[in-house]
C-alpha positions as CSV (number, residue, x, y, z in Angstrom):
1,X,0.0,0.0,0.0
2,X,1.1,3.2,-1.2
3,X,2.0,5.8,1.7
4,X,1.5,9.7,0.8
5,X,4.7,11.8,0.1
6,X,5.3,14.0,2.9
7,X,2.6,12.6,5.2
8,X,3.1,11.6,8.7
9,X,2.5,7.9,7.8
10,X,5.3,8.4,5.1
11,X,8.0,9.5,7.8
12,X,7.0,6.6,9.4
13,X,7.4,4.3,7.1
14,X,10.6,6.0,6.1
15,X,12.5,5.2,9.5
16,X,11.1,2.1,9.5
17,X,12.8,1.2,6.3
18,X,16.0,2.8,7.2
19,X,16.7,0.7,10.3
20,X,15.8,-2.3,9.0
21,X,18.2,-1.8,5.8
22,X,21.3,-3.6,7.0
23,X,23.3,-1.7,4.3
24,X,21.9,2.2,5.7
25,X,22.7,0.7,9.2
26,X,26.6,0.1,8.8
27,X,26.6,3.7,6.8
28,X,25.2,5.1,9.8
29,X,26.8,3.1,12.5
30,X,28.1,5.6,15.1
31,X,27.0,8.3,13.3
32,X,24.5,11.1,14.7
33,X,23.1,13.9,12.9
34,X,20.5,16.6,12.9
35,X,18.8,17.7,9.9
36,X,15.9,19.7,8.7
37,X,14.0,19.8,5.8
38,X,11.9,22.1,4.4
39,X,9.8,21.6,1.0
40,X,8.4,24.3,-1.0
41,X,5.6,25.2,-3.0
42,X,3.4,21.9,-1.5
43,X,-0.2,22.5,-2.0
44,X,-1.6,23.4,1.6
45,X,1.7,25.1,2.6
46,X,5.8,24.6,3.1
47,X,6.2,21.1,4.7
48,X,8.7,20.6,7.7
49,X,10.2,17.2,8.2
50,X,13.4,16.2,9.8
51,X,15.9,13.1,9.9
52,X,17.4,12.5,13.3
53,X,20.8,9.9,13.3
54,X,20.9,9.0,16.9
55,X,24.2,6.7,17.1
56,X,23.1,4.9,13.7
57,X,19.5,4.6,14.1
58,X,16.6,7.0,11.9
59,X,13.8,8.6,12.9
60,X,12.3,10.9,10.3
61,X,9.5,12.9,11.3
62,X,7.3,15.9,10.7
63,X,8.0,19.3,12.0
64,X,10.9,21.2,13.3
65,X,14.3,19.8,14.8
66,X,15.7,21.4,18.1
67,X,18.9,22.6,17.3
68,X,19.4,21.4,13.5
69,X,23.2,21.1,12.6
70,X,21.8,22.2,8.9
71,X,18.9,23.0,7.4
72,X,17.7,21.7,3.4
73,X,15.3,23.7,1.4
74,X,14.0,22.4,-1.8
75,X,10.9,22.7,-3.7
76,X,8.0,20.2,-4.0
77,X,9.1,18.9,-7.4
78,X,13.0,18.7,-6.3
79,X,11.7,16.6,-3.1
80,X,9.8,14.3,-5.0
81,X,12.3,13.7,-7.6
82,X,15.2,13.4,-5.0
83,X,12.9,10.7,-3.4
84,X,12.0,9.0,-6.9
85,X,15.8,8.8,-7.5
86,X,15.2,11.0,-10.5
87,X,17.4,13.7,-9.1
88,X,20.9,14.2,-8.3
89,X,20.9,16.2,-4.9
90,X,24.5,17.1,-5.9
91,X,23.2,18.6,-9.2
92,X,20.2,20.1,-7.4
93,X,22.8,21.8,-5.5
94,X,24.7,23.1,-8.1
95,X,21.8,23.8,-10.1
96,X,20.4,26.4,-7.1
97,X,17.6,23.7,-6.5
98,X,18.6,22.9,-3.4
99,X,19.5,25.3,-0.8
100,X,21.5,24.2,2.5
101,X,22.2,26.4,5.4
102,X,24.1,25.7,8.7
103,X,26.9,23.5,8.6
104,X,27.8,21.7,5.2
105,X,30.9,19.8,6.7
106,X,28.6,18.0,8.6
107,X,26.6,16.8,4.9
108,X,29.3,16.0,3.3
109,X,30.4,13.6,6.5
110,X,27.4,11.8,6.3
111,X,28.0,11.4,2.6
112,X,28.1,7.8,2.9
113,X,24.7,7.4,5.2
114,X,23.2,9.6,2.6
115,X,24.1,7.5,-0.3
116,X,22.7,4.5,1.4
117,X,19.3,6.0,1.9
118,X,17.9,5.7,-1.8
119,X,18.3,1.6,-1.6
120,X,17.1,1.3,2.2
121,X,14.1,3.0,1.2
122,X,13.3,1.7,-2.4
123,X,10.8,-0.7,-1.6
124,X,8.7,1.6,-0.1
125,X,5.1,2.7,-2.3
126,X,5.1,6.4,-2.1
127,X,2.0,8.3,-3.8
128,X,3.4,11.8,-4.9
């Protein structure tokens, strides 16, 4: 069963796939992270979401992150292709698509967790 992009149920589902993705877990082991998300130009208003790395393990949820080590802004259509694996977020980047503020080092440590994500979560039926 499908899950909706950006809903509450999606984040979920998210987290769930990431920690039970044996490949995303040894990217992330003893890594922690803070990071917010913000999509753009989503019917009904921005959308908040963040991705917590406590030690290794996800949680991605809706809403706003206490003390974010960066923040990610992208529009709707960048989110959804980033998530379709349509998108390069490098690209995105360099393209102006995607904006980061805070610290970068701390992205470009968790290159590796990042890069693990797409597979982790490719079984998972999102409706866009």
């Amino acid at each position: 069963m499908a899950v909706k992009f950006l809903s509450q149920q999606w984040a979920e589902t998210m987290t769930s796939a990431l920690n039970s993705s044996d490949d995303f877990k040894t990217a992330a082991s003893g890594q922690s992270a803070k990071l917010q998300q913000v999509v753009t130009d989503v019917e009904g208003g921005d959308v908040k979401y963040y991705f917590v790395l406590d030690n290794g393990t996800a949680n991605v949820s809706l809403g706003e992150v206490e003390e974010a080590e960066a923040t990610v802004t992208q529009n709707y259509d960048t989110a959804s292709g980033l998530q379709k694996g349509e998108v390069n977020a490098q690209q995105a980047f360099m393209q102006g698509k995607l904006k980061v503020s805070g610290n970068m080092m701390k992205l470009m440590q968790l290159q590796k967790v990042i890069g693990a994500i797409p597979k982790a979560v490719a079984d998972v039926e999102v409706e866009y």
